[in-house]
MIMIFI-339582 format. One record per residue: x, y, z of N, C-alpha, C, CB in turn; residue in three letters. Coordinates in nm, 4 decimals. Each point is the difference from the previous one (the first is absolute). Glycine has a CB too. Layout:
N
X	Y	Z	X	Y	Z	X	Y	Z	X	Y	Z	Ala
...
REM end
This chain:
146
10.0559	2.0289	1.8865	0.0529	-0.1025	-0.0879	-0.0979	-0.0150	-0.1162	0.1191	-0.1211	0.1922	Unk
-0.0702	0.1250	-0.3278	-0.0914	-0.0031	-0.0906	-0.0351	-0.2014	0.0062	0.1087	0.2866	-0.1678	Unk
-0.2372	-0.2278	0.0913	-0.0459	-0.1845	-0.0075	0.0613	-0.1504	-0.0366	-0.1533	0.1394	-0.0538	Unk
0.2194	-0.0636	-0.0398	0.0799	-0.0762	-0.1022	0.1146	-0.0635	0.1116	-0.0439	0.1747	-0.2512	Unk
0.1020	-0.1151	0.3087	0.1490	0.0044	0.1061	-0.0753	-0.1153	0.0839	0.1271	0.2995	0.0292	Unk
-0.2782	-0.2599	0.0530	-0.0495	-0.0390	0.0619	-0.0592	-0.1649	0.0124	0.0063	0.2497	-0.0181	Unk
-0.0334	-0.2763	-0.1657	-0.0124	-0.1127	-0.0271	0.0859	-0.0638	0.0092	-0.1233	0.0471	-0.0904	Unk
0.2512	-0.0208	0.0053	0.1294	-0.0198	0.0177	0.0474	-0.1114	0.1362	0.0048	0.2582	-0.1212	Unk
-0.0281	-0.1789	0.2252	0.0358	-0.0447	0.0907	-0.0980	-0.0674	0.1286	0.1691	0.1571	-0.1070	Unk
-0.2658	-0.1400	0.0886	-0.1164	-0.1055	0.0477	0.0119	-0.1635	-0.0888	-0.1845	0.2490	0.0457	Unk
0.1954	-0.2314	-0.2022	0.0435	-0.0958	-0.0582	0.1438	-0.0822	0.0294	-0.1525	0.1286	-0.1378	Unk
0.2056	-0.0600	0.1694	0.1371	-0.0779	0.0627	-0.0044	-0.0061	0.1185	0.1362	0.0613	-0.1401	Unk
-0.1867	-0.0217	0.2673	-0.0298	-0.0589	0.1031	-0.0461	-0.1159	0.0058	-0.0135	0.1717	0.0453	Unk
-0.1188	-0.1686	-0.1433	-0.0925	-0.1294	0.0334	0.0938	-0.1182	-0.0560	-0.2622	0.1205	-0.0292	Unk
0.3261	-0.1057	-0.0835	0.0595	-0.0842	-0.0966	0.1026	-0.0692	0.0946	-0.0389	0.1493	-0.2270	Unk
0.1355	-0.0603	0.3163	0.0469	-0.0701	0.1229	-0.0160	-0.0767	0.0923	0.0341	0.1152	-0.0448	Unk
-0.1721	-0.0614	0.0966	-0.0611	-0.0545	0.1247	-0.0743	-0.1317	-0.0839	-0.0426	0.2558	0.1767	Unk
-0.0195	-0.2297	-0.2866	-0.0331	-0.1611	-0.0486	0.1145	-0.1317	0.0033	-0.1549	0.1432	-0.1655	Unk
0.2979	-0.0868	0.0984	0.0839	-0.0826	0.0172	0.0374	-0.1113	0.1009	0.0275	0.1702	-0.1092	Unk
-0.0427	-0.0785	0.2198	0.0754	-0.0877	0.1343	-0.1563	-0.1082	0.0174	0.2079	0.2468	0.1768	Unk
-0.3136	-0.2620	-0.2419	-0.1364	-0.0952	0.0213	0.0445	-0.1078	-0.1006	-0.2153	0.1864	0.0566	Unk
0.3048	-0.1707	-0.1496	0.0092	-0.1161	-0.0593	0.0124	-0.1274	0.0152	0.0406	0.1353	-0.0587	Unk
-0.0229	-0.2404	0.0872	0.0716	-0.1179	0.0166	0.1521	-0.0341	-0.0610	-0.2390	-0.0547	0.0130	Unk
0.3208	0.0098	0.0402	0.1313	0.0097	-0.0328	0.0511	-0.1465	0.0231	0.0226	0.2586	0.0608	Unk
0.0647	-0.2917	-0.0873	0.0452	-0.1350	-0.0396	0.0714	0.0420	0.1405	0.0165	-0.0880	-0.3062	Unk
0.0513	0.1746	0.3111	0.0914	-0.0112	0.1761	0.0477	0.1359	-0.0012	0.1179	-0.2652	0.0264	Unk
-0.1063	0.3110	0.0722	0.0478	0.1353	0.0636	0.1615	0.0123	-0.0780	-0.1557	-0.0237	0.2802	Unk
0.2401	-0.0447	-0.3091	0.0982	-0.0300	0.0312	0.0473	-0.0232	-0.1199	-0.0423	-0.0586	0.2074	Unk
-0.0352	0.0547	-0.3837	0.0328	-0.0202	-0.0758	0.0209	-0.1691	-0.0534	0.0549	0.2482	0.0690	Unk
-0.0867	-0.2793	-0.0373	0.0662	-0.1830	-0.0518	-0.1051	-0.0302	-0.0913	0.1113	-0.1245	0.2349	Unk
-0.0716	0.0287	-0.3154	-0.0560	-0.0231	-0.1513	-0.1502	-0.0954	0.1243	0.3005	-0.0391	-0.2883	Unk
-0.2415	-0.0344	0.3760	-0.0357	-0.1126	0.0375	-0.0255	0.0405	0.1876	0.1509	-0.1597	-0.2425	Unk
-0.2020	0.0917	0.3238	-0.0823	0.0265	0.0963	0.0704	-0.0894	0.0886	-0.2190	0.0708	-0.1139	Unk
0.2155	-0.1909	0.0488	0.0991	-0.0779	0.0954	0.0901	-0.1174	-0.0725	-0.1807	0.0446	0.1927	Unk
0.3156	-0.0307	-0.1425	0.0753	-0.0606	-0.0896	0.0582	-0.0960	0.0359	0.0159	0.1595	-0.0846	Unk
0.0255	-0.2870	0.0578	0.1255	-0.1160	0.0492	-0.1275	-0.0422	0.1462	0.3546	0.1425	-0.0802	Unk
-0.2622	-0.1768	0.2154	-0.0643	-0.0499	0.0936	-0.0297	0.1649	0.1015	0.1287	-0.3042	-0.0329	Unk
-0.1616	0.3789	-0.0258	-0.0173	0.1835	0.0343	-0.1680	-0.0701	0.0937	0.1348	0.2364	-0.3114	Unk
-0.1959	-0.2341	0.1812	-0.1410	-0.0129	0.0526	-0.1031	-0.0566	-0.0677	0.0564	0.1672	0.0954	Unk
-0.1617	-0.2244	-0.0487	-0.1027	-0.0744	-0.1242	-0.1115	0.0923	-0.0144	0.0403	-0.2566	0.0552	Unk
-0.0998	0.3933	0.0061	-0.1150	0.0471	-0.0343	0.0999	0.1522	0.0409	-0.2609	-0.2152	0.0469	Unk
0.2410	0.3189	-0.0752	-0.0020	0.1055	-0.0231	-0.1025	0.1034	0.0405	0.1179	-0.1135	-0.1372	Unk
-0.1155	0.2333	0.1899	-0.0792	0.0554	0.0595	-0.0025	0.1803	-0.1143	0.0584	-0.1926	0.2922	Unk
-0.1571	0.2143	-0.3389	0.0722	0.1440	-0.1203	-0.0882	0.0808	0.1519	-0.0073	-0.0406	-0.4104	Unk
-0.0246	0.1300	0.2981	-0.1140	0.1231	0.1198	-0.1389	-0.0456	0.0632	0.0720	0.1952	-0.1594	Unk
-0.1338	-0.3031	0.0555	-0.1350	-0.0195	-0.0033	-0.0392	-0.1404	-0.0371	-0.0179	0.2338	-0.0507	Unk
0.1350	-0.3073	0.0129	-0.0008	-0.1749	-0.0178	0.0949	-0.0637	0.0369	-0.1023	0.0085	-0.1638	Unk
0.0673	-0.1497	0.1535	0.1119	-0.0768	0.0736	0.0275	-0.0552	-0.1509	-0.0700	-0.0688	0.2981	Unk
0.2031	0.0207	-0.3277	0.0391	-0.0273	-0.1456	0.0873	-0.1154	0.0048	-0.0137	0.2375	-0.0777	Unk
-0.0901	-0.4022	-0.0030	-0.0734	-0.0189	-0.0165	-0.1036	0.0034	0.0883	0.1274	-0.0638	-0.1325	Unk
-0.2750	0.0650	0.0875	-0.1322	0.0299	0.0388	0.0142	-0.1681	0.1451	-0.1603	0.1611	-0.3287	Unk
0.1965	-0.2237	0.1796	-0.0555	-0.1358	0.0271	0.1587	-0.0852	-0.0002	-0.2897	0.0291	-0.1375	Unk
0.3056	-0.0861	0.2727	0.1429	-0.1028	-0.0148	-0.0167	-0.1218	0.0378	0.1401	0.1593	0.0448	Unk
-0.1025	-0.2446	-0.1347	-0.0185	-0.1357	0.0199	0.1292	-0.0717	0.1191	-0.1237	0.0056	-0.2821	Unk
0.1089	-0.0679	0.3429	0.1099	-0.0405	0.0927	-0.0472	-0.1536	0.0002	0.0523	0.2393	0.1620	Unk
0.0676	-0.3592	-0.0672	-0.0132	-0.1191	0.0474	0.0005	-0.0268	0.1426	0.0832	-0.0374	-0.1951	Unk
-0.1831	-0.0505	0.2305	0.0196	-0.0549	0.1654	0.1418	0.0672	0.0397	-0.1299	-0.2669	-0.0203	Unk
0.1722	0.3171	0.1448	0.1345	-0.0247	0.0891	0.0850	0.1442	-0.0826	0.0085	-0.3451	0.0525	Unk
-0.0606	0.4169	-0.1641	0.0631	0.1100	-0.0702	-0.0222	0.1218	0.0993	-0.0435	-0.0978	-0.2518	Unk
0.1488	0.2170	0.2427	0.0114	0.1026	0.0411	-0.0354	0.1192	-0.0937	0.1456	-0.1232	0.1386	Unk
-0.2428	0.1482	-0.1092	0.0141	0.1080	-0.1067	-0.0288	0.1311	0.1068	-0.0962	-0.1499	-0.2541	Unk
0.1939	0.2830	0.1492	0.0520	0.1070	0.0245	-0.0543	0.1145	-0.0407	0.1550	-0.1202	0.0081	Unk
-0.1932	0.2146	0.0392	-0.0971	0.1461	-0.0574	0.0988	0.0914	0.0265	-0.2605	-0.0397	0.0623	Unk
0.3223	0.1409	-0.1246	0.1025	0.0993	-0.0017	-0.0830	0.1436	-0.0191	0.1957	-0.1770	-0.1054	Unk
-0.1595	0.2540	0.1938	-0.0794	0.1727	0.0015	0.0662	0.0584	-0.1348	-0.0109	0.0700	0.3023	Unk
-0.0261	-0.0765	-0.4226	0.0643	0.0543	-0.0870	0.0077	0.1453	-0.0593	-0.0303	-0.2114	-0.0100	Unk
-0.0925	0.2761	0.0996	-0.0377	0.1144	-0.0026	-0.0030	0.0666	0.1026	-0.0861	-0.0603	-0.1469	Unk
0.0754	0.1914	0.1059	0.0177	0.1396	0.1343	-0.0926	0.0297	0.0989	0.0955	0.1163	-0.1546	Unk
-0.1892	-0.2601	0.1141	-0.1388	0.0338	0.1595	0.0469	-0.1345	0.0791	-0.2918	0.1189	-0.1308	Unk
0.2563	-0.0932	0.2533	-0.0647	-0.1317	0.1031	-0.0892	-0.0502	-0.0209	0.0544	0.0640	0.1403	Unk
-0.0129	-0.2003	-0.1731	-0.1063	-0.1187	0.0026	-0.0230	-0.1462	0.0704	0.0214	0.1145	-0.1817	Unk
-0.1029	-0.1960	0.1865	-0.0498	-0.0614	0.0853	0.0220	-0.1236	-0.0770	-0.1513	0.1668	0.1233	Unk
0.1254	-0.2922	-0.0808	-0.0147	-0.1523	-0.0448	-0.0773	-0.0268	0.1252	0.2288	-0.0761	-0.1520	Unk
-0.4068	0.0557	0.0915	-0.0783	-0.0327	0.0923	-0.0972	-0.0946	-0.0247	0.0496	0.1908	0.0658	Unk
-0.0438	-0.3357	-0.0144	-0.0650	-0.1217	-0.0672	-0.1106	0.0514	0.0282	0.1334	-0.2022	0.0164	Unk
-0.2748	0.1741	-0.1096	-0.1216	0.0259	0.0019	-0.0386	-0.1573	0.1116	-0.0281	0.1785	-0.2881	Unk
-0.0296	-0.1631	0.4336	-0.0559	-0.1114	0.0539	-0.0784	-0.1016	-0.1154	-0.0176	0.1555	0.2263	Unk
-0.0794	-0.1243	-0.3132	-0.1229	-0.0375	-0.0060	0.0534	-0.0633	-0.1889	-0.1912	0.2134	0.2306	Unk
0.3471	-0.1639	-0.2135	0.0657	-0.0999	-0.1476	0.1255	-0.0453	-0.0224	-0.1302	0.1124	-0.1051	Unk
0.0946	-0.1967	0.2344	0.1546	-0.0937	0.0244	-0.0859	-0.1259	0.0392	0.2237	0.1882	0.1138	Unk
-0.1442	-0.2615	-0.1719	-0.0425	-0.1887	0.0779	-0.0118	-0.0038	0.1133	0.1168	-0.1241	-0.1183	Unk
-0.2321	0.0548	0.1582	-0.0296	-0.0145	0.1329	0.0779	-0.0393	0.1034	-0.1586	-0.0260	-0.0971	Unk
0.2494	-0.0341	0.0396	0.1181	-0.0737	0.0922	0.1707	0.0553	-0.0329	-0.1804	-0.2415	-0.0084	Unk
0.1453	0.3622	-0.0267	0.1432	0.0750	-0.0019	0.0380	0.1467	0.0847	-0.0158	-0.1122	-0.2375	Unk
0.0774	0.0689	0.2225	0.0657	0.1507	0.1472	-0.0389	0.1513	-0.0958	0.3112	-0.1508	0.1392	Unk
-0.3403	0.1906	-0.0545	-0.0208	0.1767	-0.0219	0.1225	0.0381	-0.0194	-0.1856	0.0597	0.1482	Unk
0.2027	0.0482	-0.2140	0.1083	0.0662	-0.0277	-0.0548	0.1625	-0.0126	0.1246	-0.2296	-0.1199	Unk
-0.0133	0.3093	0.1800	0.0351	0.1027	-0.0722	0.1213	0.1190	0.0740	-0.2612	-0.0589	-0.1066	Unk
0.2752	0.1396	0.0616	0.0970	0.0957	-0.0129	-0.0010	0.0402	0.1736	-0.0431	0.0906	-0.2982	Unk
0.1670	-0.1228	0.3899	-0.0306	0.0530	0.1399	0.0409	-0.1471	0.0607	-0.2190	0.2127	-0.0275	Unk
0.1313	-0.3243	-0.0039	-0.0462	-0.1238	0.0240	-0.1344	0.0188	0.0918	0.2496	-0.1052	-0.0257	Unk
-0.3476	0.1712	-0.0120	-0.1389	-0.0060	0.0320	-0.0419	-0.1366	0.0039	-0.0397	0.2116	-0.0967	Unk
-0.0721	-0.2898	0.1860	-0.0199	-0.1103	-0.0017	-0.1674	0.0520	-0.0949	0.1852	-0.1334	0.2588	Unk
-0.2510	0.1890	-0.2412	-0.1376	0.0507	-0.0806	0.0134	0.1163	-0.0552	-0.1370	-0.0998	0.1366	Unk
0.0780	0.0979	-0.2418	0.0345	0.1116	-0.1158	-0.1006	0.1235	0.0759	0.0419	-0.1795	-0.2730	Unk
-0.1057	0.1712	0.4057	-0.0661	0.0915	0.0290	0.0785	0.0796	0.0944	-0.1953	-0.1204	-0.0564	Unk
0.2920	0.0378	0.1091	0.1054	0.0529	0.0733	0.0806	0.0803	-0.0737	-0.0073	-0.1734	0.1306	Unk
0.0575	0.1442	-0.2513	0.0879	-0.0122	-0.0806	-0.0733	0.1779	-0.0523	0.0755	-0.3423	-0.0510	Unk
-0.1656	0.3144	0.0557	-0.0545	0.1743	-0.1088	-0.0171	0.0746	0.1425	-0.1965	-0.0719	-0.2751	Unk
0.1487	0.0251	0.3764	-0.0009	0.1170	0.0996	0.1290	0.0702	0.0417	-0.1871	-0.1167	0.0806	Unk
0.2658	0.0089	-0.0557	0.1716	0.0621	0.0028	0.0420	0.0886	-0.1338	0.0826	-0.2357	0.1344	Unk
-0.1000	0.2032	-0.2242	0.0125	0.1079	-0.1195	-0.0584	0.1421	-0.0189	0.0100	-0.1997	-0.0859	Unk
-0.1583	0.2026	0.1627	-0.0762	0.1323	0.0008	0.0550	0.0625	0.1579	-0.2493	-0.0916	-0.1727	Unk
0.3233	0.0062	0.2590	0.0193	0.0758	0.1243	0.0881	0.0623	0.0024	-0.0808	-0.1166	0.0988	Unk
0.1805	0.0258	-0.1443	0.1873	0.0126	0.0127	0.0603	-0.0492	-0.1312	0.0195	-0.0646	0.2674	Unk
-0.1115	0.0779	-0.3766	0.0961	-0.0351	-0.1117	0.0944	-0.1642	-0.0115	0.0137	0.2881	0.0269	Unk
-0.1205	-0.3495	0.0592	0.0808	-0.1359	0.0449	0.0048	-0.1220	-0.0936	-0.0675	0.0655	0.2232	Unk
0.1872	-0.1037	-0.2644	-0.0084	-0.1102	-0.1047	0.0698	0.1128	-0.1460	-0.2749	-0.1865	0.1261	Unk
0.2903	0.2927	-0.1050	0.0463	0.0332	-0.1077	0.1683	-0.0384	-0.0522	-0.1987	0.1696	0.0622	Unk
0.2358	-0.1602	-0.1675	0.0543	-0.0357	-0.1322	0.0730	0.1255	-0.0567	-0.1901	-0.1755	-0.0426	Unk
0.3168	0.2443	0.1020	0.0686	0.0858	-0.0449	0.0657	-0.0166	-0.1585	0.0214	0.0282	0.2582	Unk
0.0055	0.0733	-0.2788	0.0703	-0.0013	-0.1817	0.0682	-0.1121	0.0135	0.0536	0.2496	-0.0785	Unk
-0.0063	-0.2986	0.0150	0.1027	-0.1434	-0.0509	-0.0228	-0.0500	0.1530	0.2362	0.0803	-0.2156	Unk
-0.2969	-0.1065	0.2423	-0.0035	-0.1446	0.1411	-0.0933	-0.0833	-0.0615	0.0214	0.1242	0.2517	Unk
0.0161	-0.2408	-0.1787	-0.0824	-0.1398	-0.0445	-0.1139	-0.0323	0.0932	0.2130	-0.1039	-0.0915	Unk
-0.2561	0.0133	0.0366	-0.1206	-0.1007	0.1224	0.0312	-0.0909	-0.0544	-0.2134	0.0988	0.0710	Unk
0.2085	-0.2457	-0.0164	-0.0076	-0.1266	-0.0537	-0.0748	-0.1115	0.0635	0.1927	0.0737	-0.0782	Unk
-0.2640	-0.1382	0.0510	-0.0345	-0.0932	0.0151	0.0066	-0.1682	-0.0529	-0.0733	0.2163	0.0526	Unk
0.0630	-0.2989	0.0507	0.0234	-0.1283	-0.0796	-0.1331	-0.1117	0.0076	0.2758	0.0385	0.0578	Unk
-0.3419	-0.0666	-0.1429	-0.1619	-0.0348	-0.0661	0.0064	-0.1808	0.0338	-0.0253	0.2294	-0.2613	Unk
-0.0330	-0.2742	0.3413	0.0036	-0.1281	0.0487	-0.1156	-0.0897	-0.0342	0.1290	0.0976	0.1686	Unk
-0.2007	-0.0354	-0.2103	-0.1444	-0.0309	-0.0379	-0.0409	0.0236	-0.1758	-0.0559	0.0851	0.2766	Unk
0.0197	-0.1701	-0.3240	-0.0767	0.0230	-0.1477	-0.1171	0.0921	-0.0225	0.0605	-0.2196	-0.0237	Unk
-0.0489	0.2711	-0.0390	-0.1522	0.0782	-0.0391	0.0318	0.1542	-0.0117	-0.1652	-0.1756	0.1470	Unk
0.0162	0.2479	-0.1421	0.0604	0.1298	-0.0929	-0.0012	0.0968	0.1302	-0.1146	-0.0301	-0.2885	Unk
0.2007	0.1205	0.3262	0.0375	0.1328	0.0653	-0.0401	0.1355	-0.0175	0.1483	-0.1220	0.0033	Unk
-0.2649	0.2060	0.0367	-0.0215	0.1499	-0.0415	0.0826	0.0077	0.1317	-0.2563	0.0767	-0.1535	Unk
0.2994	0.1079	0.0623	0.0515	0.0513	0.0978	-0.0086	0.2087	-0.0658	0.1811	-0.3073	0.0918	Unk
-0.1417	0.3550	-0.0098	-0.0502	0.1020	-0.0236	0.1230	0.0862	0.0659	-0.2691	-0.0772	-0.0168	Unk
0.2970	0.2287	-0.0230	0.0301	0.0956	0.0479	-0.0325	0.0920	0.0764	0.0502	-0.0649	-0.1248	Unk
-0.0713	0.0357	0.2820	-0.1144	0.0938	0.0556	-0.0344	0.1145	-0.0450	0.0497	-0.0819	0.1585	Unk
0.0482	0.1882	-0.1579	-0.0075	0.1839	-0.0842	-0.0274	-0.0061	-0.0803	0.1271	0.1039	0.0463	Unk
-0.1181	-0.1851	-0.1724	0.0208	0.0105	-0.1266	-0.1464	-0.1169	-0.0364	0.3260	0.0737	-0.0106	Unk
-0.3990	-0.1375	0.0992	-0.0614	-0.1198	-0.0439	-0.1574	0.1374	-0.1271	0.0838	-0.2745	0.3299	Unk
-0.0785	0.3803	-0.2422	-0.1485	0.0671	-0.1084	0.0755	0.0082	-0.0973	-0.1679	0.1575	0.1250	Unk
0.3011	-0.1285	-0.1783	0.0235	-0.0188	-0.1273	0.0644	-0.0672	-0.0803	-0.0449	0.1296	0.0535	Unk
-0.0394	-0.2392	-0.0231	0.0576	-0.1301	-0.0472	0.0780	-0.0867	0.0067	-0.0585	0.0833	-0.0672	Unk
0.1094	-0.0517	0.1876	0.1332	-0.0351	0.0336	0.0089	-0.1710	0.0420	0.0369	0.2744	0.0854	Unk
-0.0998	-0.3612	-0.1762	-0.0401	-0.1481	0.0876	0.0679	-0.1053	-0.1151	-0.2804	0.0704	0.1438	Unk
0.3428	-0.1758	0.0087	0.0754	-0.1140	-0.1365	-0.0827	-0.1093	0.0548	0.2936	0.0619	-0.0591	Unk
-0.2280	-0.1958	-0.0148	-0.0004	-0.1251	-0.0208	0.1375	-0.1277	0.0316	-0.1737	0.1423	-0.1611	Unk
0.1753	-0.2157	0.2207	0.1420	-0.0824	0.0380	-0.0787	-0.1286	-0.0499	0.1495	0.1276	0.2426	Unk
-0.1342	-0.2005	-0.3340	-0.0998	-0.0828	-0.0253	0.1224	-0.1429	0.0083	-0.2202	0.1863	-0.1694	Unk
0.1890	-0.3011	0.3018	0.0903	-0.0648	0.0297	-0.0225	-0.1475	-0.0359	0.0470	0.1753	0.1582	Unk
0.0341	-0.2859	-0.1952	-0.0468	-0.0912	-0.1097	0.1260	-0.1243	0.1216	-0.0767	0.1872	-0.3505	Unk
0.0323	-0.3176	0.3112	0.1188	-0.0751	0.0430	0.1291	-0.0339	-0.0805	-0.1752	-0.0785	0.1153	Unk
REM end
C-alpha cells in the first residue's frame, strides 16, 4: 500500500473511532434530553444533563438513560443531609453497597430509555454520581429547597 492510501485511511479510522468519544445530547437524536413530565435530569455518555437540579421538599424527580451506555444514580454517603434517606439506582441502602453491586453484577444499573426516580423529603444539597462513568466526570447535584 503506498503511503499516501495508507494515511488516507489510518486518518479515517481514527477520525471515526474519535467520534463515538464525543458527548451527545442523546443517542436518539432529540433537540432536548428530557421533555414534558419524560424526565428532569438526563443521562448523555459521560454527564447527567442538567449538572445541577434544583427541586422542592415532597418533589419527584426523574433521571432518564438517554444514551447507549449503562448508568447508575448513586447518592454520595458523605453529601446528603444527615437526616435524609440514601438513595440510589437498585434501592441500595449505602452507596458502598450500591458500587459493590455495580462492580460484581452490574447492580443498580440504568438501561437505554429506563428511568430511576426518586422523591427528596429533606432540604439541602444531594451529590450523586454515576458509578462507571463517575472517573469521567460523570457527577451531579439535586439541590433541594422548601
Amino acid at each position: 500500500m503506498n503511503r499516501r492510501a495508507y494515511l488516507a485511511l489510518v486518518g479515517s479510522s481514527v477520525s471515526v473511532s474519535l467520534a463515538g468519544c464525543s458527548t451527545v445530547l442523546s443517542a436518539f437524536g432529540d433537540d432536548e434530553l428530557c421533555g414534558g413530565d419524560d424526565c428532569d435530569i438526563g443521562m448523555t455518555r459521560n454527564e447527567f444533563v442538567p449538572e445541577e437540579y434544583e427541586a422542592t421538599v415532597g418533589e419527584t424527580v426523574v433521571w432518564k438513560n438517554t444514551s447507549d451506555a449503562r448508568h447508575t444514580v448513586t447518592a454520595l454517603d458523605n453529601s446528603i443531609p444527615d437526616d435524609a434517606e440514601y438513595f440510589a439506582s437498585g434501592g441500595y441502602e449505602d452507596q458502598q453497597t450500591a458500587v459493590d453491586a455495580w462492580h460484581e453484577e452490574e447492580g443498580g444499573k440504568i438501561e437505554i430509555r429506563e428511568t430511576y426516580e426518586h422523591t427528596f423529603e429533606v432540604p439541602g444539597e444531594y451529590g450523586y454520581i454515576c458509578e462507571p462513568h463517575v472517573h469521567g466526570g460523570m457527577i451531579g447535584t439535586v439541590i433541594v429547597s422548601e
